[in-house]
Steps between C-alpha positions, in 0.01 A plus 500: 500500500414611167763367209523785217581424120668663256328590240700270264370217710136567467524549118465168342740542186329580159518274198704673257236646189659593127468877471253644312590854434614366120169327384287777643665773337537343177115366557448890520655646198341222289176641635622834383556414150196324477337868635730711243363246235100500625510905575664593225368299185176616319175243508518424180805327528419213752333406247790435312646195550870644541392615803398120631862422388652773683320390814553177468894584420493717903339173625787282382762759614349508857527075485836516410641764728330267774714187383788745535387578842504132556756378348732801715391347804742197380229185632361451159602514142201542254595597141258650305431310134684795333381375153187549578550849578646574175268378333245682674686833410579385136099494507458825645670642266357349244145632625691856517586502153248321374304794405848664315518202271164499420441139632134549632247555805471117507894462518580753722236358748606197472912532525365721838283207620811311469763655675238571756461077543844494462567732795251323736628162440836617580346684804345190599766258433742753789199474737432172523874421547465754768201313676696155437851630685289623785370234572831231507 
């Protein structure tokens, strides 16, 4: 005599996985900008090396809205070395005006190089404190 199951009983119970619907969508629209910014700017200016900056700013963004996205889930707290930051912006500025106060190529290159280091180490500094909390 044949038993029958419910299908509740046959289903093996499925480990619970953090949604994703908030990192995809914001992975999305930072794709977008960087679109708006590659369709719409004229080839002379990625030369430029505002334009480095600029990227480099939309690449910081997107690692920071992830250690929001992580920190929300409540199992880790990173904190991002916030001086850093600013003083990655106070250089990008700098390389913005740098041209305005008649400071030089050479300057404005090199305050851009700069905020651009200043935004990777930062970058890199959230992500390997990512990689170390997954794996404790």
């Amino acid at each position: 005599m044949p038993t029958s199951t419910s299908p509740s009983q046959s289903q093996s119970p499925r480990p619970q996985s953090p949604p994703r619907r908030k990192t995809v969508i914001a992975a999305g629209l930072l794709c977008g900008i960087l679109a708006v910014l590659v369709t719409f700017t004229d080839r002379k200016a990625f030369f430029s090396p505002l334009s480095v900056v600029i990227v480099a700013a939309v690449g910081a963004a997107a690692v920071l809205l992830q250690l929001q996205f992580k920190n929300q889930e409540g199992k880790r707290k990173i904190h991002p070395p916030l001086w850093l930051n600013v003083v990655g912006v106070v250089f990008a500025v700098g390389a913005l005006l740098s041209e305005r106060l008649h400071w030089g190529i050479q300057t404005g290159q090199a305050l851009a190089l700069a905020a651009v280091a200043s935004f990777a180490v930062s970058s890199g500094i959230i992500l390997r404190a990512f990689r170390e909390s997954d794996g404790k």
